[in-house]
C-alpha positions as CSV (number, residue, x, y, z in Angstrom):
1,X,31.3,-23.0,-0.6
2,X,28.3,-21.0,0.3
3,X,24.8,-22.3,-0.1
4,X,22.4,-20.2,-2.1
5,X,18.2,-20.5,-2.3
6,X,16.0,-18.4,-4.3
7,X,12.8,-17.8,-3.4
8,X,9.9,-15.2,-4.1
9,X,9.8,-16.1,-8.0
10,X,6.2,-17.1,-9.6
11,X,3.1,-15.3,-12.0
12,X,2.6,-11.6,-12.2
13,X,0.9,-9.5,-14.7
14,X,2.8,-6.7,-16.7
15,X,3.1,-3.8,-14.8
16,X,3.6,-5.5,-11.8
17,X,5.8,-5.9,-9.1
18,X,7.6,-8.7,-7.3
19,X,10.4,-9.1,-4.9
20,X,13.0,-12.1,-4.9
21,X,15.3,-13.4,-2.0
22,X,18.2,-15.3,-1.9
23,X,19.1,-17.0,1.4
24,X,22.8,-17.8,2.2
25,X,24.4,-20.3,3.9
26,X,28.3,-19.5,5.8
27,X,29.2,-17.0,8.3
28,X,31.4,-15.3,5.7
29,X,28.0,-13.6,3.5
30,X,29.6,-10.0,4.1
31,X,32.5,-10.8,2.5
32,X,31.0,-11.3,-1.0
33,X,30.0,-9.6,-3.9
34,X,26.5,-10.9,-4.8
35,X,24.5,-10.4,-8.3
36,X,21.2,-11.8,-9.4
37,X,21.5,-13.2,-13.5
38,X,18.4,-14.8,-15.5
39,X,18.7,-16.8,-18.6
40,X,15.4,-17.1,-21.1
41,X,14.8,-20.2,-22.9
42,X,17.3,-20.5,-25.6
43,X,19.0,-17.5,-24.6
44,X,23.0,-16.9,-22.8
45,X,22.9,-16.2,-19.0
46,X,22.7,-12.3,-18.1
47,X,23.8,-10.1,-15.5
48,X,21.0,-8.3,-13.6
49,X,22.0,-6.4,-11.0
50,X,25.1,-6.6,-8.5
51,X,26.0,-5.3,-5.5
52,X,29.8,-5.4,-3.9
53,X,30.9,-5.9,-0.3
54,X,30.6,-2.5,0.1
55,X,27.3,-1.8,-1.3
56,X,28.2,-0.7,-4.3
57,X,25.6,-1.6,-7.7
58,X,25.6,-2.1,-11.0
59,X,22.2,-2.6,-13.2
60,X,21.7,-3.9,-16.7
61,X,20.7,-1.2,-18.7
62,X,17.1,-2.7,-19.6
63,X,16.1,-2.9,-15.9
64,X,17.7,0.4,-15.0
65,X,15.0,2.2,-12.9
66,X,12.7,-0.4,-12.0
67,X,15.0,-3.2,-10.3
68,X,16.8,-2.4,-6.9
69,X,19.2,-5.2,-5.4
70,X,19.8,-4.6,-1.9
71,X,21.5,-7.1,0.5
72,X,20.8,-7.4,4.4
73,X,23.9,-8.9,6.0
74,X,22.8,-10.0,9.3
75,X,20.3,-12.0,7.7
76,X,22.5,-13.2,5.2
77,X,20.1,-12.2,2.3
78,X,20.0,-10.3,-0.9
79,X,17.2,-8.8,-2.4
80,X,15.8,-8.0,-6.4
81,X,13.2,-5.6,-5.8
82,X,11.3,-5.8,-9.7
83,X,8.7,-3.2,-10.4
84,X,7.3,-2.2,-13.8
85,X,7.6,-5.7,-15.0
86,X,7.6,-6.3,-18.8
87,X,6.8,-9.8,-20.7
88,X,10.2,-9.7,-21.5
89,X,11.4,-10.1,-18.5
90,X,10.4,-13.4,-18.5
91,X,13.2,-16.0,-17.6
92,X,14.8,-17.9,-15.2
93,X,16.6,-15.8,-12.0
94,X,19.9,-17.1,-10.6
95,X,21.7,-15.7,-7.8
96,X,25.2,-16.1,-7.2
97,X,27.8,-15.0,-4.8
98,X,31.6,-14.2,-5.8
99,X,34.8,-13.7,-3.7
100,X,37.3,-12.9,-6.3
101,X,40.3,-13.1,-4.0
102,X,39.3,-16.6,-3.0
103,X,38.2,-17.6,-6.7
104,X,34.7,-18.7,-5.4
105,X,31.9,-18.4,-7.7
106,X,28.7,-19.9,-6.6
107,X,25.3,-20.0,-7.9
108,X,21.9,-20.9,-6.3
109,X,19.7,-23.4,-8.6
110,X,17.4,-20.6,-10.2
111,X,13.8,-19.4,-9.9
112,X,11.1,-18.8,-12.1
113,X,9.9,-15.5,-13.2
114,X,6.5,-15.1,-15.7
115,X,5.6,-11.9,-16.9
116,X,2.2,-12.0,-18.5
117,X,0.9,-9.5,-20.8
């Protein structure tokens, strides 16, 4: 299994901007799809953003416009780029890495994003 760390998470004000990184472990990082979730207290885990092997993304349509993933493979990292933050963004950020032909799904621990209004 691949190793995931969050990091970059913490206190911004609405309006603001904040950039998250996920650090992978393996020498197999190109090879998977990876997605950034968050789950809010007392709400179900949501998909964010993804972005395929082959760069391909997909967005949630309340961040649409003001969240880019990105991934940088020789550094075995991907990026959530969040401008235009909103209070409701508020919630817990999870990154995970898939391999569908393998059946791995693996997810990093979570980091903490506040939104204050």
């Amino acid at each position: 299994q691949v190793q995931l760390v969050e990091s970059g998470g913490g206190l911004v004000q609405a309006g603001g901007s904040l950039r998250l990184s996920c650090a992978a472990s393996g020498s197999t990082f190109s090879l998977y799809d990876m997605a950034w979730y968050r789950q809010a207290p007392g709400k179900e885990r949501n998909l964010v953003a993804r972005i395929d092997r082959g760069g391909s993304t997909n967005y949630a349509d309340s961040v649409k416009g003001r969240f880019t993933i990105s991934r940088d493979n020789a550094k075995n990292t991907v990026f959530l780029q969040m401008n235009s933050l909103k209070p409701e963004d508020t919630a817990v950020y999870y990154c995970n890495a898939r391999r569908v032909v393998m059946s791995v799904n693996q997810w990093g621990k979570g980091i903490l994003v506040t939104v204050s209004s």
